[in-house]
C-alpha positions, -999 to +999 in steps of 0.1 A: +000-016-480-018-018-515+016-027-532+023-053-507-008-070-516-008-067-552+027-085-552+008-120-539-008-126-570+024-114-593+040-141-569+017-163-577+014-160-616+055-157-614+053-191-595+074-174-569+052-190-541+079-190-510+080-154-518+046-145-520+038-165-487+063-140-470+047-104-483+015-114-478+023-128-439+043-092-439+008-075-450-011-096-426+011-085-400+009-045-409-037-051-413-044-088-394-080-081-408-077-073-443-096-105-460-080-104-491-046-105-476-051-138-460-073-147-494-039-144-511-020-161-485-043-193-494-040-191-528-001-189-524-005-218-501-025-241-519+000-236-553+028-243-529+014-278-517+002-268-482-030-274-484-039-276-448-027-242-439-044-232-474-079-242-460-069-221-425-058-186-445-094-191-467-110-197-433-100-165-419-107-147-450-139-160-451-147-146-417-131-113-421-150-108-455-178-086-458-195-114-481-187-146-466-202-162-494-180-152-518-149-175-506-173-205-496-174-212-534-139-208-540-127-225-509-151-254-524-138-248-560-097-252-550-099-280-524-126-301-552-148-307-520-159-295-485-143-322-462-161-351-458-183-342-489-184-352-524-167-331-551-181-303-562-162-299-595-199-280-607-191-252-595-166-242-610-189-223-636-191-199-606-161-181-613 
């Protein structure tokens, strides 16, 4: 399992996004509630374009994270804004 999730962010930096979307759905299906799986899965989305289903993956790994706080900053950093808000380009000191 730990190999499958360190390949999302080789995928990732590699800009191999159709394949990193793949291993990390594949890790999500072996651990459905392993936050940084679908944290990865967003990330991989967001590069690829689908932002939507980015903002659904960070969703989910907000909830499933033992410090939901954690992704509400970087789910505000990568989309530029909570929806209906104005940009919070700020914060971006954060990480």
């Amino acid at each position: 399992m730990a190999k499958i999730i360190l390949s999302g962010p080789s995928c990732l930096l590699e800009g191999k996004y159709h394949e990193g979307i793949q291993v990390m759905n594949q890790a999500i299906a072996m651990e459905n509630e392993h936050a940084e799986s679908y944290f990865w899965l967003g990330r991989l989305l967001e590069a690829d374009g689908q932002k939507a289903a980015a903002w659904g993956a960070f969703s989910k790994a907000r909830d499933l994270d033992y410090n939901p706080f954690r992704l509400s900053a970087v789910s505000m950093i990568q989309f530029g804004s909570w929806p209906g808000r104005t940009s919070v380009k700020a914060f971006t000191c954060w990480i």
